[in-house]
N, C-alpha and C positions, 0 to 999 in steps of 0.2 A: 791826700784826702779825697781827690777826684776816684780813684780807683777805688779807694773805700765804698762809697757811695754807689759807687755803681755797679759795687760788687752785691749790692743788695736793691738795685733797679730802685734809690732811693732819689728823688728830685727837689731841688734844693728852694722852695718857696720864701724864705726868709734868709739870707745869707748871714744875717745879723747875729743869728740865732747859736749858730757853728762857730763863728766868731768868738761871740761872748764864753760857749763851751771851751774853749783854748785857752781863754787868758787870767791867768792867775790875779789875784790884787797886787802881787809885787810890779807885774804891768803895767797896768790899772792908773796903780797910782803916779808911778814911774813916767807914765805918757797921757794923764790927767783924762784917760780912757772916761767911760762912762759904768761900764758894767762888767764884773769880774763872772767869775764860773760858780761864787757858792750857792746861789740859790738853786741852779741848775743841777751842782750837785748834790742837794739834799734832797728834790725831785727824783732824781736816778737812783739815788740809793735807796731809796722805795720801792720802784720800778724793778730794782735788780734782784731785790729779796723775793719781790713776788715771784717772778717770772722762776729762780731757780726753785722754790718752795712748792710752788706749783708743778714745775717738772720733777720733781722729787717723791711728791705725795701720787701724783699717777703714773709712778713708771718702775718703784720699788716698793716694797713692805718693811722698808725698817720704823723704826719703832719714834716717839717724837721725838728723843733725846738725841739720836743717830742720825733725823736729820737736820736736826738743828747744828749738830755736830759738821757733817757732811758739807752743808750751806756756806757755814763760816768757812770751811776750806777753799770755797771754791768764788768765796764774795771778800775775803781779805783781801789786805795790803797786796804781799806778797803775789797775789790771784792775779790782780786786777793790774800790777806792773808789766805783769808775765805776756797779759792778752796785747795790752798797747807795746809791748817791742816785739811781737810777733808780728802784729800789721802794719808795724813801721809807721806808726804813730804821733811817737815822741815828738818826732822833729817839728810839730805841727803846733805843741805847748810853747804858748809864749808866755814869759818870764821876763820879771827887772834883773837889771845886772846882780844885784846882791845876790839873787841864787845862783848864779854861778861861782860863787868865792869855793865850795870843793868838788868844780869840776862840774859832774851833769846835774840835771836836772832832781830836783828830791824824788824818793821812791813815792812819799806820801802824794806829791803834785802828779804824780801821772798818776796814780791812781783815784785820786780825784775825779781828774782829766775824763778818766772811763767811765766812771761812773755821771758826769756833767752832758756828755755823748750822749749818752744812753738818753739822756731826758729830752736833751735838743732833739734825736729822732724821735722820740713817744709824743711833744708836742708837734713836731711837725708830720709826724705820717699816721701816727696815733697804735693803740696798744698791740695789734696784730701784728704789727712791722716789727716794732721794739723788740715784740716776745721774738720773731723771729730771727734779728739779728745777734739776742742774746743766746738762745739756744745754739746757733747756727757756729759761732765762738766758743761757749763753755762745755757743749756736751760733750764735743771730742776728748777734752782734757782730762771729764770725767770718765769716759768708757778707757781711758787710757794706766791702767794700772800704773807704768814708770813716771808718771808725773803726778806726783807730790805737793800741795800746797798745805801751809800752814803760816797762822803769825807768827810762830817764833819756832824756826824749827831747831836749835839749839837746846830749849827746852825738851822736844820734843822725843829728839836724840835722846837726849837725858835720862826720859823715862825709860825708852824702851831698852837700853843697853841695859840700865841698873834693874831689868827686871829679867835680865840674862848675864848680872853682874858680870860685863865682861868692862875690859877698862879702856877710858881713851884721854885724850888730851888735844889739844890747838897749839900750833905753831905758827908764827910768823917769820916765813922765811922767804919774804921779800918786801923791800920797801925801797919805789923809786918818784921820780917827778919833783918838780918845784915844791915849796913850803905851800903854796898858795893852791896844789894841784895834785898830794900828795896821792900814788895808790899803793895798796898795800894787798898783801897775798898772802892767805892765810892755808894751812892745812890742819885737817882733822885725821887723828890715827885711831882706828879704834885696834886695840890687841897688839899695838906699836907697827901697823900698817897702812897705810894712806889709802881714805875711804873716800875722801873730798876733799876739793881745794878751791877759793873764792879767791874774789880780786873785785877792792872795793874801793869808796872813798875814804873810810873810816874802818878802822881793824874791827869794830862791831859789827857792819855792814858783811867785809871778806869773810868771819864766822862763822853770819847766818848763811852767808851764800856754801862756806862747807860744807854746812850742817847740812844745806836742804841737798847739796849732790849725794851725800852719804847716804842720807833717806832715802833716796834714789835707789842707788847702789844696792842696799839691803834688802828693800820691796821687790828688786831685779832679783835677788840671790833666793831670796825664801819663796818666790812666784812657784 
């Protein structure tokens, strides 16, 4: 978290504050804590709309639908997991023992997490800082063609293959670990050749993580 921080010459005036943006209610309640991360994160999730909406509308000419489209790609779930294990983050989310019962951490809880962050820095350094660390994070992702975000990109798959009726399928061909710790490894074939493969807590989990390498994969082939 120190490195965080000072990778953005950010100074910690309320330490409370950072605190509270890390800890889930499963915490909370767990350690008779005082204050969990939601309201923090419904601050953030404000915070974040603006900042990429804002960078969107002065910096391309698509049309509202496309960025609204755009936005959601880049402020989902899936988005917002991607940002916190890239800064090595995670480890910083504290959690009651129950969400450990399949292993890490939920996708939804870091990504929370991200968005909780976001507001802990907007109160504490205020909107110039926020917008800059939010930029400083997303933009890359977005000038970066082979990265991909979507909520569900299983669906997503879906579309675009059946609108090039080409055919695919999922396999699960692997599944190791304890009852209590279970991972599971999935592959997607589109045309009966392995496009992406995940590795998850749950076979729904290893699917979408196919699906979004596949997406990957395709956006690299037709670039």
């Amino acid at each position: 978290m120190k490195e965080f921080l000072e990778r953005w010459n950010i100074k910690i005036k309320d330490s409370k504050i950072y605190t509270t943006a890390f800890s889930h209610s499963s915490f909370v309640n767990e350690h008779k804590s005082k204050n969990d991360y939601e309201r923090l994160e419904f601050l953030g999730d404000a915070v974040l709309e603006l900042v990429v909406s804002d960078y969107l509308y002065k910096n391309y000419e698509f049309k509202e639908g496309e960025m609204t489209k755009i936005r959601a790609s880049y402020v989902c779930e899936n988005a917002l997991y991607e940002y916190m294990k890239d800064l090595d983050l995670i480890k910083y989310i504290r959690v009651g023992q129950g969400e450990f019962k399949e292993g890490d951490i939920k996708k939804a809880i870091v990504a929370d997490t991200f968005e909780s962050l976001m507001a802990a820095i907007y109160l504490e350094e205020g909107f110039m800082k926020v917008k800059e660390v939010i930029l400083d994070i997303i933009v890359p992702y977005i000038k970066d063609p082979k990265i991909i975000f979507f909520s569900d990109y299983k669906s997503t798959l879906q579309e675009a293959l059946q609108t090039d009726k080409r055919s695919f399928s999922y396999e699960t061909v692997d599944e190791c670990g304890p009852a209590h710790d279970r991972k599971f490894t999935v592959v997607v074939k589109i045309d009966n050749v392995i496009y992406g493969k995940g590795t998850a807590g749950s076979k729904k989990e290893a699917s979408q993580e196919a699906a979004r390498e596949a997406l990957t994969k395709l956006a690299s082939i037709e670039k």
